[in-house]
C-alpha positions in Angstrom: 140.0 107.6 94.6 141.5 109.4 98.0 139.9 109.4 101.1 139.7 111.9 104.0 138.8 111.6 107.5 135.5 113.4 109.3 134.9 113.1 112.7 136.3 109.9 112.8 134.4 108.3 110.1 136.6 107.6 106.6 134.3 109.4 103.8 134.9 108.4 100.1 135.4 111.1 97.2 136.2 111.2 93.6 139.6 112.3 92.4 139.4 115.7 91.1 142.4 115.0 89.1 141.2 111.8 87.6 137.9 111.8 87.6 136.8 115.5 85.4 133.2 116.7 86.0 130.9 114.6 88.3 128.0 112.9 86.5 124.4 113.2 87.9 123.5 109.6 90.0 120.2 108.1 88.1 116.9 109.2 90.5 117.3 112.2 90.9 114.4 113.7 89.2 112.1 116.9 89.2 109.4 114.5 90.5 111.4 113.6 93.8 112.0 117.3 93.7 108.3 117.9 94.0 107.9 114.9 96.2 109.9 116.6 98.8 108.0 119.6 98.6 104.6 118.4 99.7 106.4 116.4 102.3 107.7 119.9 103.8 104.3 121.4 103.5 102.8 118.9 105.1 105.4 119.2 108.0 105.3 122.9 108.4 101.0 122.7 108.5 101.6 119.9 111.4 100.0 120.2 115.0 103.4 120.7 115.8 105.4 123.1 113.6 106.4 126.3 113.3 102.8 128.0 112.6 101.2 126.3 116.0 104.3 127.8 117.8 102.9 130.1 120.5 105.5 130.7 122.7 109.2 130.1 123.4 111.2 129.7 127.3 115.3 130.0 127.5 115.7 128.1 131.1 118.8 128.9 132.5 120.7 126.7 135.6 119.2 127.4 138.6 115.8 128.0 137.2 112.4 126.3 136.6 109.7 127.0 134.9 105.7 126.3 135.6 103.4 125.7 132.9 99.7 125.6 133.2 96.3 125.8 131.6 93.8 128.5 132.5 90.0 129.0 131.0 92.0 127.3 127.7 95.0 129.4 127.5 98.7 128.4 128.2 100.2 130.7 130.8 103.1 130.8 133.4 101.1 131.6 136.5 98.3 129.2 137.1 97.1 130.7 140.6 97.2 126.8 141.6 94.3 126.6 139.3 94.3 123.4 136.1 97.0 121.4 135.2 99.7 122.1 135.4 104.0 121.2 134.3 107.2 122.1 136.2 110.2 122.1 135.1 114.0 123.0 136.3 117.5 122.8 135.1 120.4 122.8 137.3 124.0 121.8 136.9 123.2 118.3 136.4 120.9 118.6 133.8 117.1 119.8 132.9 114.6 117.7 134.7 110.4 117.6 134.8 110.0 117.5 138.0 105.4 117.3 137.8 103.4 117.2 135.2 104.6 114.2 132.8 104.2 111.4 135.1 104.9 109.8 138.9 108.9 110.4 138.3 110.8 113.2 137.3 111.7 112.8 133.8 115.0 113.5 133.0 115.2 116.1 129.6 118.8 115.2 128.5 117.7 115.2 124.7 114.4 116.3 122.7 111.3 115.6 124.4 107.5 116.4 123.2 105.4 116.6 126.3 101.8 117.1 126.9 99.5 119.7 128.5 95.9 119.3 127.9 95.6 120.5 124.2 99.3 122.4 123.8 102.3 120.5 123.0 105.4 121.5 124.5 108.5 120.7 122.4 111.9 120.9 124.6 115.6 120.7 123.4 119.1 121.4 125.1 120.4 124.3 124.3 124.1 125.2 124.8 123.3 124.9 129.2 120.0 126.3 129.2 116.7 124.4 128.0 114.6 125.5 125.6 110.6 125.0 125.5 108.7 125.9 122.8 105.3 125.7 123.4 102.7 124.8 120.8 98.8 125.4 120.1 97.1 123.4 117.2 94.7 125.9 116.8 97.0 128.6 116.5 95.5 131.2 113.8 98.7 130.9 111.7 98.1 126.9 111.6 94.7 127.1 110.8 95.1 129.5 107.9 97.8 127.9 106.5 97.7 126.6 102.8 100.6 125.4 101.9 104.0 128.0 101.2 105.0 129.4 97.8 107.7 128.0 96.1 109.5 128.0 92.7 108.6 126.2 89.8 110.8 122.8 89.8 113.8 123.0 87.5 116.3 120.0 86.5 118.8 122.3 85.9 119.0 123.2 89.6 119.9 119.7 90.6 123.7 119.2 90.2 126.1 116.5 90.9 129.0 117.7 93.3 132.3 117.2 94.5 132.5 116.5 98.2 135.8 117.8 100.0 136.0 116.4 104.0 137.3 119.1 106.2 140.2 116.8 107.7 140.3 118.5 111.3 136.2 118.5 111.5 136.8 121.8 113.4 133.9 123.9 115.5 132.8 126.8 113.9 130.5 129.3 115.4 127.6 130.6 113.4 125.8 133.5 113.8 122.2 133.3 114.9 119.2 135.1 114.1 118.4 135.8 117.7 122.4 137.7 118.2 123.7 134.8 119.4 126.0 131.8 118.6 125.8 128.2 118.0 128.4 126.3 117.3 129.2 123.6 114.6 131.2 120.9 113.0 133.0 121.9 109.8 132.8 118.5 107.7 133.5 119.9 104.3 133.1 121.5 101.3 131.1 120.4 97.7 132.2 121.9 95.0 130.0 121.9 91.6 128.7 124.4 89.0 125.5 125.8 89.2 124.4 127.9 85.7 127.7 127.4 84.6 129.4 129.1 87.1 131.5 127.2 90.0 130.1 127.5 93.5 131.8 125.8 96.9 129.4 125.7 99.7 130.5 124.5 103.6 128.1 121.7 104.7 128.1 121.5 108.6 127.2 117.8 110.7 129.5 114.6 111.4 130.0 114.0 108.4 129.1 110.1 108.2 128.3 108.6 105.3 124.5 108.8 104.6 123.8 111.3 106.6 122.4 114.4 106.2 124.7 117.6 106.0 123.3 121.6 106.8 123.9 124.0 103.8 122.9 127.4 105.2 123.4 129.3 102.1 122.1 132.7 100.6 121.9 133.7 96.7 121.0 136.3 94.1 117.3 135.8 94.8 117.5 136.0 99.2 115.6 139.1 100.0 113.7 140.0 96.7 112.4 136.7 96.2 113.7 134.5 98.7 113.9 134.4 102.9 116.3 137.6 103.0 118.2 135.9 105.6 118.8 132.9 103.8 117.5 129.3 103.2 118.8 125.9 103.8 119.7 123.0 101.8 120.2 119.2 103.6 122.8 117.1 101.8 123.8 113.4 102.2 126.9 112.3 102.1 127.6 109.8 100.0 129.4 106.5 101.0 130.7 106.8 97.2 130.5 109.0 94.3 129.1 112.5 93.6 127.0 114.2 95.9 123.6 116.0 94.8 122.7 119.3 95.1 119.1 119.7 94.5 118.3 123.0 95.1 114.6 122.6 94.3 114.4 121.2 98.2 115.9 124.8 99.5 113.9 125.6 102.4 113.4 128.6 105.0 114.7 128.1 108.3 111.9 128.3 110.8 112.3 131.4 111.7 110.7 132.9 108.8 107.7 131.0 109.7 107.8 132.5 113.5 110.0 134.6 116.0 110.2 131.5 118.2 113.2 129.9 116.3 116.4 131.1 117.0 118.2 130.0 113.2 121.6 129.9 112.2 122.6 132.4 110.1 124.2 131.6 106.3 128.1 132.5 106.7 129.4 134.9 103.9 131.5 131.5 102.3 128.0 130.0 101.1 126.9 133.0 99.1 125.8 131.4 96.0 126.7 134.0 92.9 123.4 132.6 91.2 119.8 133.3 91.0 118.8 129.9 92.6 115.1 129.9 91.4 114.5 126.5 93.1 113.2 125.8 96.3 110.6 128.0 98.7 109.7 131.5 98.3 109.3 134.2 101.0 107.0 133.3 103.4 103.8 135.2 103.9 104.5 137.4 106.9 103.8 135.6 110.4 
């Protein structure tokens, strides 16, 4: 057994010289598979998901944004009419300054705020703040039965090699809005899918037990499959294989609504297989 190092954590992995082909850990199961799957349907029909998002604010330094509610709708100029939520970012940071209580609220980190019946979801975003603002009664919420995806398959869950990325580098990804986010490199599983090999980049710190983005696309993204790709959340392991269960392959948000801004798959994670696991294309929102 070697180890390698990932943003400063020491991550265990198998030997490929030693060890041979990585055996599937017990648990891991088409049931579990299917488990996950009503857990993300419930999550995508929640009062706050992608199908109650209404609207989305970029904040930049220097400005501020007012938030109000008039005759039941969410708008930006209230006329001093309702309630209503302010907020600002300068240099030192994004702050409400009324709206969500006596004192401004400092909005270092994600924050889910209140504004009669709309829920306002904000998150730093590379210097700016980002609001997106939600309506559980959203037509798309309301309508929404559940999303499509493929029957579960065992042979889609696969033990793999994980390789640390020694340097845990920054990588920028593309976005789906044209811009660029950046990311931490922490490695690379290895593992054959259909009997062919496959190496996908998994991007996050890297610790042990947590959870690692796979941005990945295959022979199925645009026919039937999110054309842009879908995404795949792996943990890695304090020991042992990791597991690839591509039956938990889900859409970024953006397919669900043009509020998200999503990182892109890079061409290294293009998966030379028909990975019929996972969701389906989403209806169109």
């Amino acid at each position: 057994m070697t180890r390698g190092r990932v943003g400063g954590a020491l991550v265990a992995m198998l030997s490929t010289a030693a060890c041979g082909e990585p055996q599937l850990p017990a648990g891991w199961t088409t049931e579990e598979s299917m488990a996950f799957q009503r857990e993300h349907d419930a999550a995508i029909g929640a009062q706050s998901s992608p199908l109650s998002a209404i609207a989305s604010h970029y904040v930049s330094p220097g400005d501020s944004l007012t938030l109000g509610v008039v005759d039941g709708t969410l708008v930006t100029d209230t006329g001093g009419e309702g309630p209503t939520l302010r907020l600002e970012v300068t240099d030192a940071g994004a702050r409400c300054l009324t709206g969500c209580g006596p004192e401004p609220l400092a909005l270092t980190e994600r924050k889910t705020l209140s504004l009669g019946r709309f829920i306002l979801e904000t998150s730093p975003q590379s210097g700016t703040l980002r609001v997106v603002a939600h309506d559980p009664k959203a037509p798309a919420r309301v309508a929404y039965k559940g999303v499509p995806w493929f029957s579960a398959d065992a042979s889609f869950i696969v033990p793999a090699r994980f390789e640390p990325d020694p340097a845990g580098a920054s990588v920028e990804l593309s976005t789906t809005r044209g811009l660029t986010k950046a990311f931490e490199r922490a490695g690379v599983f290895e593992a054959k899918v259909q009997g062919k090999p496959i190496r996908l980049v998994g991007y996050g710190s890297g610790e042990p037990g947590q959870p690692l983005l796979v941005p990945l696309t295959d022979e199925t993204s645009g026919t039937d499959s999110y054309p842009v790709g879908r995404y795949l959340q792996v943990v890695v392991p304090s020991s042992g294989p990791a597991v690839l269960d591509f039956n938990r392959l889900t859409n970024p948000w953006c397919a669900y609504s043009e509020h998200y801004n999503c990182p892109v798959p890079p061409a290294d994670n293009a998966v030379p297989v028909a990975l019929e696991g996972g969701e389906k294309i989403f209806g169109p929102h």
